[in-house]
C-alpha positions as CSV (number, residue, x, y, z in Angstrom):
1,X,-34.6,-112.9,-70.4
2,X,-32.9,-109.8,-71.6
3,X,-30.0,-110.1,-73.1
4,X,-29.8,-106.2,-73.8
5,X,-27.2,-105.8,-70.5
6,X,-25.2,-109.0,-71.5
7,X,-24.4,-107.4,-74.3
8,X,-24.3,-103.6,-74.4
9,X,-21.3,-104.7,-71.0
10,X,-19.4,-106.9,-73.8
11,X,-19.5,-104.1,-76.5
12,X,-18.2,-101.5,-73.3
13,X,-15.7,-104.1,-72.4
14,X,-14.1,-104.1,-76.3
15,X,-14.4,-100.6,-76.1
16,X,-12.4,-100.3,-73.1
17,X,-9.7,-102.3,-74.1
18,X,-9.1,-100.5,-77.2
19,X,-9.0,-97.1,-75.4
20,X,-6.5,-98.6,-72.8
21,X,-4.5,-99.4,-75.4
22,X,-4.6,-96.0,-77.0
23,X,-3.6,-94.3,-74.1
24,X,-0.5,-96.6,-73.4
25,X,0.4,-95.1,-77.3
26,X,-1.2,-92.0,-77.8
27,X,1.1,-91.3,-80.7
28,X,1.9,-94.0,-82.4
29,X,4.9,-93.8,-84.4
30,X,4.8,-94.6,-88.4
31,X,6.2,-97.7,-88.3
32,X,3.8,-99.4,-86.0
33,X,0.8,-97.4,-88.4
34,X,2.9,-99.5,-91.4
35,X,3.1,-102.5,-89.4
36,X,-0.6,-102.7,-88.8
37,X,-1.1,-101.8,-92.5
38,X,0.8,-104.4,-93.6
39,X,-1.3,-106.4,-91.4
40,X,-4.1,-105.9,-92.5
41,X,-3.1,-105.9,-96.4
42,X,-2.2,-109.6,-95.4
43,X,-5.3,-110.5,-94.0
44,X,-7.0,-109.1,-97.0
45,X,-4.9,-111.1,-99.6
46,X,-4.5,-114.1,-97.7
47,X,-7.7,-114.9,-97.1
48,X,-9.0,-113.3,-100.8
49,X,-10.6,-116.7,-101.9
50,X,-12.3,-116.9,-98.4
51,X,-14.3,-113.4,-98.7
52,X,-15.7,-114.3,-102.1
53,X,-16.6,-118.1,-100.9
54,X,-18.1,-115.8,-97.6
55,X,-19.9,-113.1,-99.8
56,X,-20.9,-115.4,-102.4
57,X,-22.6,-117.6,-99.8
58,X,-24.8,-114.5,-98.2
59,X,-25.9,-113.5,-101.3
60,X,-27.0,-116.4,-102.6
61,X,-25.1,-115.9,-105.1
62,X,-22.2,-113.3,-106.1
63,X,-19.5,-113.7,-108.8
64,X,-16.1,-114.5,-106.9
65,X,-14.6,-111.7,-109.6
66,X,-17.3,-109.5,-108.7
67,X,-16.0,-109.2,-105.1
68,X,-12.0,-109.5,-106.3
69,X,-12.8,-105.8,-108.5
70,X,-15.4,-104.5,-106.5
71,X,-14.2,-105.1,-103.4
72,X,-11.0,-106.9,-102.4
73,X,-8.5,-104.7,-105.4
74,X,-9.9,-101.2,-104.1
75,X,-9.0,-102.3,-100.7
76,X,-5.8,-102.8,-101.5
77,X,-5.2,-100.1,-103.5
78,X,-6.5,-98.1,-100.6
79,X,-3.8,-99.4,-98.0
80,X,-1.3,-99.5,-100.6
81,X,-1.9,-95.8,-101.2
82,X,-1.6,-95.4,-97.2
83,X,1.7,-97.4,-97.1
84,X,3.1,-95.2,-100.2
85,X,2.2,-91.6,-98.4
86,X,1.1,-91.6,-94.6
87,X,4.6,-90.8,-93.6
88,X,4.0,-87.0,-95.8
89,X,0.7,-86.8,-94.1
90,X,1.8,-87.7,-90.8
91,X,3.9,-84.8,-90.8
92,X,2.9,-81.3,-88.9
93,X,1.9,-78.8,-91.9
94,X,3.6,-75.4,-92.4
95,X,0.9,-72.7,-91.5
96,X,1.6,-68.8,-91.9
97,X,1.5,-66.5,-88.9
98,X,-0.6,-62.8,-89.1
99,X,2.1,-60.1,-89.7
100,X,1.2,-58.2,-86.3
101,X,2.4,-61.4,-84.7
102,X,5.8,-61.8,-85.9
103,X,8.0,-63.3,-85.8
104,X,6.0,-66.1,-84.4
105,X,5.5,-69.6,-86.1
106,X,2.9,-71.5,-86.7
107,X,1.8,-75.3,-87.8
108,X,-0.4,-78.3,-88.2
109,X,-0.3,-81.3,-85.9
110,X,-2.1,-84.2,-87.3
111,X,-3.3,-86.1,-83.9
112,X,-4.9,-89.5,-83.6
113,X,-8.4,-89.1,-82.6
114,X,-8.2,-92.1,-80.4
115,X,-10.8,-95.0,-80.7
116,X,-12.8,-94.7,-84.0
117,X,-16.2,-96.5,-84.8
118,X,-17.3,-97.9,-88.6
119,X,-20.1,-99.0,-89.3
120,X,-20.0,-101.7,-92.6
121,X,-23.2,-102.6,-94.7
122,X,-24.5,-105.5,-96.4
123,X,-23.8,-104.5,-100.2
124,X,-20.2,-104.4,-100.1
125,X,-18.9,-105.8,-96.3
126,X,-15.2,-106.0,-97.2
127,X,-14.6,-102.9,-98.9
128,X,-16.8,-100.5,-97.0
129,X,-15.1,-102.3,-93.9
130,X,-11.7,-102.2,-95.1
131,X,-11.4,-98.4,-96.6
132,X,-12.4,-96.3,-93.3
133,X,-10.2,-98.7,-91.3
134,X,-7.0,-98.5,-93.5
135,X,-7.7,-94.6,-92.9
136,X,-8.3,-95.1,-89.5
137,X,-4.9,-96.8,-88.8
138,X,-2.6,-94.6,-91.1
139,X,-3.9,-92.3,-89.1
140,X,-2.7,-93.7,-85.8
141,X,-6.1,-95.0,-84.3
142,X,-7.5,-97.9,-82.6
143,X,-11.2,-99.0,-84.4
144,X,-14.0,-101.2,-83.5
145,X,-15.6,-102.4,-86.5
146,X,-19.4,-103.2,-86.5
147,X,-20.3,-105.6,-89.5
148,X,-23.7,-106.3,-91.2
149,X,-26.0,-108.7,-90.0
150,X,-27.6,-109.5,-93.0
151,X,-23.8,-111.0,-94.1
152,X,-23.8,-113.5,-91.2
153,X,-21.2,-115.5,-92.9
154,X,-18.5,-113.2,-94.1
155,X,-18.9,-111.0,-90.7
156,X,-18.4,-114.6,-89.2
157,X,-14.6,-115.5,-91.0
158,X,-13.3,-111.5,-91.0
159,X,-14.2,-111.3,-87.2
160,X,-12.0,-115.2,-86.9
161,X,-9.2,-113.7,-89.3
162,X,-9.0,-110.0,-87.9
163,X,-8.7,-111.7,-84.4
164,X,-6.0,-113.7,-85.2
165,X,-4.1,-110.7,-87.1
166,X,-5.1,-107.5,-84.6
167,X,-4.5,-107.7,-80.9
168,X,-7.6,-107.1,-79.3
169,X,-6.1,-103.6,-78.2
170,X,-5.7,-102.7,-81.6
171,X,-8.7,-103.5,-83.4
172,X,-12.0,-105.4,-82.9
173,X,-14.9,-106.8,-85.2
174,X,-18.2,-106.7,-83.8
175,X,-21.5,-108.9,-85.0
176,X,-25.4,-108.9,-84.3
177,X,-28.3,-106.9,-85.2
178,X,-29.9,-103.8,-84.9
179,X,-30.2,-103.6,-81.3
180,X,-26.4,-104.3,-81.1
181,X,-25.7,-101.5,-83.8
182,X,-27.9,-99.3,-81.8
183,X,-25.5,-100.0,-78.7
184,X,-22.4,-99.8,-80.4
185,X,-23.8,-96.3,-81.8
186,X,-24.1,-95.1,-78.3
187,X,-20.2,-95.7,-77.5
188,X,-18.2,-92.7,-76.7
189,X,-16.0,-93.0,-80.0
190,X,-13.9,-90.3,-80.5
191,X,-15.2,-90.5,-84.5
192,X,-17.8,-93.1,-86.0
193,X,-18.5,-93.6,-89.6
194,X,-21.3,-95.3,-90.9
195,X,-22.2,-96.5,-94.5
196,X,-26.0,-97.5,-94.6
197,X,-29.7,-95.8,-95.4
198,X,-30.7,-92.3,-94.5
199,X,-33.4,-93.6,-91.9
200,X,-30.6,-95.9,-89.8
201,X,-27.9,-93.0,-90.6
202,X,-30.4,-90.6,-88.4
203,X,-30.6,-93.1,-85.9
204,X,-27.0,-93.4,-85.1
205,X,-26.3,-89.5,-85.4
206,X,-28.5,-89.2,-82.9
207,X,-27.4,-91.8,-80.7
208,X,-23.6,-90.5,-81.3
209,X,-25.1,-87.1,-80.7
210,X,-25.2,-88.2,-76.2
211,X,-21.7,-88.4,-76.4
212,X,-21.1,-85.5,-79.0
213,X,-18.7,-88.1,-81.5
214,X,-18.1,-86.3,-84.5
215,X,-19.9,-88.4,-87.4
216,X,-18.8,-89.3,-91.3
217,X,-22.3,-90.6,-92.9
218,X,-22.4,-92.0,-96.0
219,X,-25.9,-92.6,-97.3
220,X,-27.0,-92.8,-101.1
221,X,-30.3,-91.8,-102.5
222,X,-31.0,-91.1,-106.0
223,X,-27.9,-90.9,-108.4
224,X,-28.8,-89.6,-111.7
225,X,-27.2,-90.4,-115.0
226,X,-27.6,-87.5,-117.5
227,X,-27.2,-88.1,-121.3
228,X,-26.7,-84.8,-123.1
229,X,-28.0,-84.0,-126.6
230,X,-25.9,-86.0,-129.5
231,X,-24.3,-88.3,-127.1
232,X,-23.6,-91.9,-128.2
233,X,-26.5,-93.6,-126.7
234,X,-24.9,-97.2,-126.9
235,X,-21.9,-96.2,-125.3
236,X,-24.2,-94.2,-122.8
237,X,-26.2,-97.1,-122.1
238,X,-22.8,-99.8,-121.8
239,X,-21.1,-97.3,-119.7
240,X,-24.7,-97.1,-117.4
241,X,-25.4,-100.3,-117.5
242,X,-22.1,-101.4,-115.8
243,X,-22.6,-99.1,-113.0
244,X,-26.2,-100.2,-112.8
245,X,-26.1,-103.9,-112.9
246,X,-22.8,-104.9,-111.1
247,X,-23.9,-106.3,-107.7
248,X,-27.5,-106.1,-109.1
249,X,-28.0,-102.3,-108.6
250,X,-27.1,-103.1,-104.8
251,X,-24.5,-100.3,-104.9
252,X,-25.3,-97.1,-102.6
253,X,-23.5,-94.9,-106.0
254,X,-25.4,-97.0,-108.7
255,X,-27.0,-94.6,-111.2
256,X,-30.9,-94.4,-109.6
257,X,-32.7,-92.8,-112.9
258,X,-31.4,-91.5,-116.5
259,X,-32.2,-88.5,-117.7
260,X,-32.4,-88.4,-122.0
261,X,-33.3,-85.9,-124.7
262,X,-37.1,-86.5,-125.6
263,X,-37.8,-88.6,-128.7
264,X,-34.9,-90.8,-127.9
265,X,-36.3,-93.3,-124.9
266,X,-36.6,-95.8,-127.4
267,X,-33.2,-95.9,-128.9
268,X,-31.8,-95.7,-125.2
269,X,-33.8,-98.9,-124.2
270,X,-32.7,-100.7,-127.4
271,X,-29.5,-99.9,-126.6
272,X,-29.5,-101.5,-123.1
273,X,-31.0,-104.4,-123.9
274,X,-28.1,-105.4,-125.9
275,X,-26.0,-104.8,-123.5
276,X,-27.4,-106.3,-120.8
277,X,-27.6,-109.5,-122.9
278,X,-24.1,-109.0,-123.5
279,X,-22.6,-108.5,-120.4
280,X,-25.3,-111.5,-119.3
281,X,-25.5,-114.0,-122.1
282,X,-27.8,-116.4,-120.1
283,X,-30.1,-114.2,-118.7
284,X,-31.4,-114.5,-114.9
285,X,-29.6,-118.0,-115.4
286,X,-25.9,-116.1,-115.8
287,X,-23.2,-117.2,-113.3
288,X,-22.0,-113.3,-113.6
289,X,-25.5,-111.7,-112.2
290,X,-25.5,-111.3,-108.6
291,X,-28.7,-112.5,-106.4
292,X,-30.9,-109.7,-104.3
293,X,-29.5,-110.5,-101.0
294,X,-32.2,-111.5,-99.4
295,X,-36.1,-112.3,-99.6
296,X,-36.9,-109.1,-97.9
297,X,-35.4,-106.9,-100.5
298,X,-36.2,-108.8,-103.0
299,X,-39.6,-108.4,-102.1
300,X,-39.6,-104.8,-101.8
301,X,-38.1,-104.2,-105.0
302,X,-41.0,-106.8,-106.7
303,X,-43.8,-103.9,-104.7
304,X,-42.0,-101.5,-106.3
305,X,-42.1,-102.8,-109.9
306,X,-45.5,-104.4,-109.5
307,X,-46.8,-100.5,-108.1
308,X,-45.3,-99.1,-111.5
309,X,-47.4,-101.3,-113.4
310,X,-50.3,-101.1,-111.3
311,X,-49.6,-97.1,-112.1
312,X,-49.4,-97.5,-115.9
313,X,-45.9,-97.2,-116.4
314,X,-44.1,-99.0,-119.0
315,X,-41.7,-101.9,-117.8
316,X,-39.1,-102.9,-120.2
317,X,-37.2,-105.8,-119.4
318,X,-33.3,-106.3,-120.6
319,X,-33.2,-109.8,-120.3
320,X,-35.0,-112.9,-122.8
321,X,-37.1,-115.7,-120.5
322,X,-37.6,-115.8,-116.7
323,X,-37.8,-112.3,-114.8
324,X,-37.8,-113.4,-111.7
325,X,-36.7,-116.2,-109.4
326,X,-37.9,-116.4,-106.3
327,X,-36.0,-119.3,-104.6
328,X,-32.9,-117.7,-105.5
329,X,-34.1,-113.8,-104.7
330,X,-33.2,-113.1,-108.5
331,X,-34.6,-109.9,-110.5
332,X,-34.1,-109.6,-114.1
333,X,-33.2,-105.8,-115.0
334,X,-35.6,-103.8,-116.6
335,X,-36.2,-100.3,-117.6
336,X,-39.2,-98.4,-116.5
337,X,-40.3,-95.6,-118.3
338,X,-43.3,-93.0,-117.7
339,X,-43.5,-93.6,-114.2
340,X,-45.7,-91.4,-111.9
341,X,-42.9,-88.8,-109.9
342,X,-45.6,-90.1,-106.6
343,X,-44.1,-93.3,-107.1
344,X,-42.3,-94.9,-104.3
345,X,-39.9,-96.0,-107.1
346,X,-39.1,-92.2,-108.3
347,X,-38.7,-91.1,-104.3
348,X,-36.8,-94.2,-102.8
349,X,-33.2,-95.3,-103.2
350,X,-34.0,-98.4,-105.8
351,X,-31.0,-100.2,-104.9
352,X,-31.6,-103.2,-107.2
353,X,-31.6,-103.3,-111.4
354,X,-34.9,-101.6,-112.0
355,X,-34.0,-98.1,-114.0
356,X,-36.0,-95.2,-113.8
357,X,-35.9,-93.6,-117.2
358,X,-37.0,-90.0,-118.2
359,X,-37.5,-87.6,-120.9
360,X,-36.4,-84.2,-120.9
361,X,-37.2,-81.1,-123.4
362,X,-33.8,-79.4,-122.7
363,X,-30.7,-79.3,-120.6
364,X,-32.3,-76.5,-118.3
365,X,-35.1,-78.8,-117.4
366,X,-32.8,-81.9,-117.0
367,X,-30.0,-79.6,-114.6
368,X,-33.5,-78.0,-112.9
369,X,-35.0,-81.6,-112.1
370,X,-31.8,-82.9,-110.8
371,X,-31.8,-79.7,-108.2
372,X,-35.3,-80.1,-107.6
373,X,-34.1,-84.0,-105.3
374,X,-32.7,-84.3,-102.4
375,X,-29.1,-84.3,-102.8
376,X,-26.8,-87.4,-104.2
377,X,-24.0,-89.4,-103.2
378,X,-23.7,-89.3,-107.2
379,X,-24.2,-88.1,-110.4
380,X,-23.1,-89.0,-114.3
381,X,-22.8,-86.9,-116.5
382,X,-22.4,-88.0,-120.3
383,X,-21.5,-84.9,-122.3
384,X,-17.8,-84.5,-124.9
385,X,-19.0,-80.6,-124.5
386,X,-16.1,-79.9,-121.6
387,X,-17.9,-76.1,-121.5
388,X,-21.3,-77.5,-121.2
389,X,-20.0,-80.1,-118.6
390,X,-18.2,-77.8,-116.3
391,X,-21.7,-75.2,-116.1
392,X,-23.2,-78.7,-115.1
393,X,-20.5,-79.4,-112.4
394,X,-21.3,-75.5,-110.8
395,X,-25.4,-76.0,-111.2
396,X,-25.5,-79.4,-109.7
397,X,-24.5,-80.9,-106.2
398,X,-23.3,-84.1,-105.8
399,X,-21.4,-86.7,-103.3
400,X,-19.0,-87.2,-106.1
401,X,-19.0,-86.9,-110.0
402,X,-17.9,-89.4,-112.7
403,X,-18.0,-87.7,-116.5
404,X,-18.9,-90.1,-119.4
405,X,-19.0,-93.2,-117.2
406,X,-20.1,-94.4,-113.9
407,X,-18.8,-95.3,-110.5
408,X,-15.5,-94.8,-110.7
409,X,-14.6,-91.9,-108.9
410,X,-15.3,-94.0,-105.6
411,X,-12.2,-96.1,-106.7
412,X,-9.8,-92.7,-106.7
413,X,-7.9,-92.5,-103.8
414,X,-6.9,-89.1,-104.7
415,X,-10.5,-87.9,-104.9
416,X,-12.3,-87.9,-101.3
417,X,-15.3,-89.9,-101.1
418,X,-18.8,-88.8,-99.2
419,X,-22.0,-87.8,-99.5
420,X,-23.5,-84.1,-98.9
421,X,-27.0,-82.9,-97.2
422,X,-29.6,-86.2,-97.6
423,X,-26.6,-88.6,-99.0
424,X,-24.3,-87.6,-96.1
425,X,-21.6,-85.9,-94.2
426,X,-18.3,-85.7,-94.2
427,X,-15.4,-87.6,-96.3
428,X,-12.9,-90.2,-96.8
429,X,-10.3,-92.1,-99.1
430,X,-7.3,-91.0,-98.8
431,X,-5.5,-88.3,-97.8
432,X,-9.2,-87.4,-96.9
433,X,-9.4,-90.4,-95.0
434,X,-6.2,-89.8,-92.7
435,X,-7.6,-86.3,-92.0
436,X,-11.2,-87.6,-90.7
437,X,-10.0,-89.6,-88.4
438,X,-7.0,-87.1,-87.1
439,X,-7.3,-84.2,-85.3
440,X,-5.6,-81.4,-87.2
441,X,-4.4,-79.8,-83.8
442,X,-3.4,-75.6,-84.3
443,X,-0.1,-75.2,-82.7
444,X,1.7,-71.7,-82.4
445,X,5.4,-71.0,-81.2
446,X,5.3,-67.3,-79.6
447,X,8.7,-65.9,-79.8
448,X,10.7,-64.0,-77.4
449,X,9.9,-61.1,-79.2
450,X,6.2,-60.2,-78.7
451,X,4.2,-57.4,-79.2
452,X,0.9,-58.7,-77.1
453,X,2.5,-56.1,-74.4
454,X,1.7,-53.1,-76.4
455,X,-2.2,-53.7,-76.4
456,X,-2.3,-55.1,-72.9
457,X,-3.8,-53.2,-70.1
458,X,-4.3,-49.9,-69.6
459,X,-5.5,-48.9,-72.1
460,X,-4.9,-46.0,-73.7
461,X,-3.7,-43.7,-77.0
462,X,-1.3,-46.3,-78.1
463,X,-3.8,-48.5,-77.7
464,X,-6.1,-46.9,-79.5
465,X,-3.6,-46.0,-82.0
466,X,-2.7,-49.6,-83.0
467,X,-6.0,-50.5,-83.6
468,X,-6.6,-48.0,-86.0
469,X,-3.9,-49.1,-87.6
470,X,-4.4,-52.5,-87.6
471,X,-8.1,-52.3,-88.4
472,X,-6.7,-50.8,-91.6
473,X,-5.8,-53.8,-93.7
């Protein structure tokens, strides 16, 4: 029987509810934004231990402390960031007025948008959940939140636990698979941001496209970690291997391939394998290294490692013992040097701990094979020269940018966050945040003194005249 009618009526049904409530409060004033804020601050801290048990549980294994700093303290930075400003950016924003209309005034309305749509992923379900929808609610909205199927147990609790701290008017928390994300895609959202793959990212722009909902997309693709000429390779390689190993690589800003001076491969992969033994003392056996969430992508990322073999490059494994586990979906890190550019592992997103490393002549050939990709949601640049770094910053596009370390720009609420051309569209965190999901409504106040009567109909000398003279500025 098909069940596709069942539940594309349910999903239109939630969706209906939120807009009704929207349009009984169009404008909602700050305090009920701060009272849902506070809300869902609560929720989050509340129930902190729960999301860990939750995440821990889907991935077969995940630190708890992994989740608390990746995850759960970035959230609440986030809302506490919201409660500290939204009342400034809730307020209408001066704008100047063109001389010839004078002495009219002019500003900025931030608007809610209405009902907004997100879209969370498996890698990180809390935060990349709980970010757009802080900035959806400072912003005065109502959201329906989609969550990953492939985290059936922490989409389980935060639906239970939003439910019992949103009224269903205010916010919902949707489950199920693709064909239900490809329904909820189709809503008519008055904004929907999704965090996933480029393919599935295509997929709901288009589907959001029937409707003409304005889209934030936040991708990935291949972040690359640059290490300049007489850089500290061992503090390159600790800050690098942080960013690369945390969540196992599963992080859509984890650095994707490293770029070193020629001559110097050797002393880089010495250099991360101490690390890595250091940060993981017990190897694939460590408590503190995070499991592949699932057999499917664990098996992926074994075809990609067994192709690079099978291609004649040069695997270097960080950890002692056991590479693999395949009970537990567990992948030792490695390094992987003199790969074939064909490779599906120098073209795909890796999104596990297998790094790409490769040799450059000179910074002109590292800075041209970084323009020569697709686009990144990152890039990491590891350089004291500030001259040298900010002629990278202008030759290079990038999502976002984090000098001499990695990842941390996502956790700036004063930076926005998102991708640009293959790793996405648009941006949040925020002040960023608050103005995707508002609309930043042009509002002029014509006085009673107007001049729009001496280039009205007929037209004649004057006419002519002021044209002239206005053409001349």
């Amino acid at each position: 029987m098909d069940r596709a009618p069942d539940f594309a009526a349910s999903l239109q049904q939630t969706y209906s509810v939120l807009r009704a409530g929207f349009d009984a409060e169009p404008y909602p004033p700050w305090a009920v934004r701060h009272d849902r804020l506070r809300r869902l601050q609560s929720l989050l801290r509340t129930h902190a231990a729960e999301w860990a048990e939750a995440i821990d549980a889907d991935f077969g294994g995940r630190p708890p402390p992994e989740t608390g700093l990746l995850e759960l303290v970035p959230s609440l930075t986030g809302i506490a960031d919201a409660l500290r400003h939204g009342p400034r950016w809730m307020r209408p924003r001066g704008a100047p007025v063109s001389r010839w209309f004078l002495p009219a005034r002019a500003h900025v309305l931030p608007q809610p948008l209405g009902v907004v749509g997100i879209i969370a992923p498996w890698n990180y379900p809390l935060v990349l959940a709980a970010a757009p929808l802080t900035a959806a609610l400072a912003a005065g909205n109502r959201a329906m939140v989609k969550l990953s199927e492939y985290t059936p147990t922490f989409s389980a609790v935060f639906a239970q636990r939003a439910a019992q701290a949103f009224a269903a008017d205010e916010m919902a928390v949707v489950q199920g698979d693709a064909d239900i994300g490809a329904a909820f895609s189709a809503l008519p959202f008055d904004h929907l941001l999704f965090t996933g793959s480029t393919g599935v990212g295509k997929r709901v722009m288009a589907a959001a496209a029937a409707h003409l909902t304005p889209v934030t997309l936040e991708l990935g693709g291949k972040s690359p970690a640059v290490i300049t000429p007489g850089y500290d390779l061992v503090h390159a390689a600790r800050r690098i291997l942080f960013g690369k190993l945390v969540n196992a690589g599963q992080t859509c800003i984890a650095p994707d391939y490293v770029l070193v001076p020629r001559g110097q491969q050797a002393a880089l992969i010495d250099a991360c394998r101490a690390e890595a033994q250091r940060l993981y003392p017990e190897g694939l056996r460590s408590p503190d290294f995070t499991s592949i969430i699932d057999h499917r992508q664990y098996s992926r990322l074994l075809g990609l490692l067994g192709e690079a073999r099978a291609a004649g490059a040069h695997v270097h494994a960080l950890f002692d013992g056991v590479q693999a586990d395949d009970l537990r979906h567990r992948l030792a890190p490695a390094l992987v040097c003199d790969a074939p550019a064909t490779l599906r592992l120098m073209n795909e997103e890796i999104f596990g701990p297998l790094l790409p490393v490769l040799a450059y002549d000179d910074l002109a050939q590292a800075l041209a094979h970084v323009r020569s990709q697709p686009r990144p949601l990152a890039m990491y640049w590891f350089d004291h020269d500030r001259r040298r770094t900010a002629e990278a910053l202008l030759q290079t596009h990038a999502g976002g940018v984090t000098v001499n370390d990695t990842l941390l720009h996502f956790a700036q609420d004063g930076l926005p966050f998102g991708g640009i051309g293959a790793s996405g569209m648009g941006s949040y965190h925020g002040r960023w945040g608050f103005d995707t999901f508002s609309k930043l409504k042009p509002v002029l106040y014509q006085s009673r003194l107007s001049g729009v009567g001496l280039v009205a109909p007929p037209y004649g000398q004057r006419t002519r005249w002021l044209m002239k003279l206005m053409g001349r500025l």
